[in-house]
Residue, then its C-alpha position, 0 to 999 in steps of 0.5 A: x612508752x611500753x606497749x605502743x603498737x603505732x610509731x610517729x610516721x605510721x598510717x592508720x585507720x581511726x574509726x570512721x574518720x578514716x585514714x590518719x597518719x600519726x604526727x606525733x606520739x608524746x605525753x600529755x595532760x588530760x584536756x580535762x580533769x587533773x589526771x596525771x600526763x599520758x602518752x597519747x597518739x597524734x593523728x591527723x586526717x589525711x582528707x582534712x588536713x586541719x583536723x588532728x585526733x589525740x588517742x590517749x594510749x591508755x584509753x581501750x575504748x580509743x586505741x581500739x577504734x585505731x587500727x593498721x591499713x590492710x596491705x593488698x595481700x590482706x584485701x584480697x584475702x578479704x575479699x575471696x573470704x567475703x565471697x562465702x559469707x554473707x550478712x543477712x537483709x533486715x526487714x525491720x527499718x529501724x533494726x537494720x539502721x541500728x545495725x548498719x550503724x553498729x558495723x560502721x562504727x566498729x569499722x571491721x572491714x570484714x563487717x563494713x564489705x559484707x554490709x556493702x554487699x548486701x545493701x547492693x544485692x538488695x539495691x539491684x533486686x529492688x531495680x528489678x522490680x522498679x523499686x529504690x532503696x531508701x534514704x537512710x539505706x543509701x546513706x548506709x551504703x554511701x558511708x561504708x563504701x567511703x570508709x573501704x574506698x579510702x583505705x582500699x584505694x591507699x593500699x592498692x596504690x589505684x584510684x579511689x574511682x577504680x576501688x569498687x570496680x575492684x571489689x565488684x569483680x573479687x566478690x563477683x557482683x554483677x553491676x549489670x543493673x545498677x552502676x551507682x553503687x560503689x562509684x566516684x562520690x558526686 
C-alpha cells in the first residue's frame, strides 16, 4: 500500500475520538456500495476499547482528520508558541459556538490551546465580576481541555489530572481565581 504515512501498532490521534492505535492496515471492500477493495487503517479507541474506526487510506476528508502524537519537545514548543498568539473573544453567541466548533472539529492543537486559553481568560475575567460562563462555553472548553489531556498526558508520560497544571504553568496562566478549568474531569 503506497503512500502510507501510519504502520499497524502506530498511536494516532483520529479527529475528536481521540487517541487511537491502529489494529490493523488491510484492504477491503466499501461497506456500501460496489467500490473496488482499498487499503483502509484500522483504529481503535484507547478509552473505549469496543469501539474501532475504519480510515479508508484514499479518502483526504478521513486521513486528514488522523494525525501522529505530539512528542513533548513538540508540546513544549507549542506551548511557548502559544504564549505569543492569542485568539480573539467572540461577543456574538452563536458565532463564537461555530467557531469554537469549527477549532475542534479540525482538532490542530495549536487552535484547540489557543481557544482553552481564551475561554479561560475569559472564565477568570467573568469570576471577577461575579459572573460564570455559559453552558455551551464550558461545554466548549470542557471538550477541548479532554482532547489536549489526553494526548498531553500520553506523550508526557504524567497523569491526565496533572496535564492542566502543566499547560498552565508554560503558558503562565494565573489559575489564582478559578481552579476548575483544566482539572480531573468529575
Amino acid at each position: 500500500m503506497e503512500g502510507q504515512e501510519y504502520s499497524k501498532g502506530d498511536y494516532v490521534i483520529y479527529g475528536v475520538n481521540g487517541i487511537c492505535k491502529i489494529e490493523d492496515v488491510r484492504v477491503q471492500k466499501p461497506a456500501f456500495g460496489d467500490g473496488a477493495a482499498q487499503p483502509v487503517y484500522v483504529l481503535r479507541r484507547l478509552e473505549k476499547a469496543n469501539l474501532t474506526i475504519t480510515v479508508p487510506v484514499g479518502s483526504e476528508k478521513l486521513m486528514a482528520k488522523m494525525r501522529r502524537l505530539f512528542t513533548k519537545a513538540e508540546i513544549d514548543a507549542l506551548l511557548l508558541g502559544a504564549r505569543e498568539h492569542e485568539i480573539e473573544w467572540i461577543e456574538d453567541k452563536r458565532e463564537r459556538a461555530n467557531a469554537f466548533r469549527g477549532i475542534m472539529m479540525q482538532g490542530v492543537r495549536e487552535d484547540l490551546i489557543l481557544m482553552i486559553r481564551c475561554i479561560y481568560l475569559q472564565k477568570q475575567n467573568l469570576l471577577l465580576r461575579g459572573k460564570k460562563l455559559n453552558i455551551a462555553d464550558e461545554e466548549a472548553l470542557k471538550t477541548a481541555e479532554r482532547l489536549v489531556k489526553e494526548e498531553f498526558a500520553y506523550s508526557l508520560g504524567i497523569e491526565p489530572d496533572a496535564v492542566g497544571t502543566y499547560i498552565r504553568n508554560a503558558l503562565r496562566i494565573d489559575d489564582a481565581v478559578d481552579e476548575t478549568a483544566l482539572t480531573p474531569d468529575d
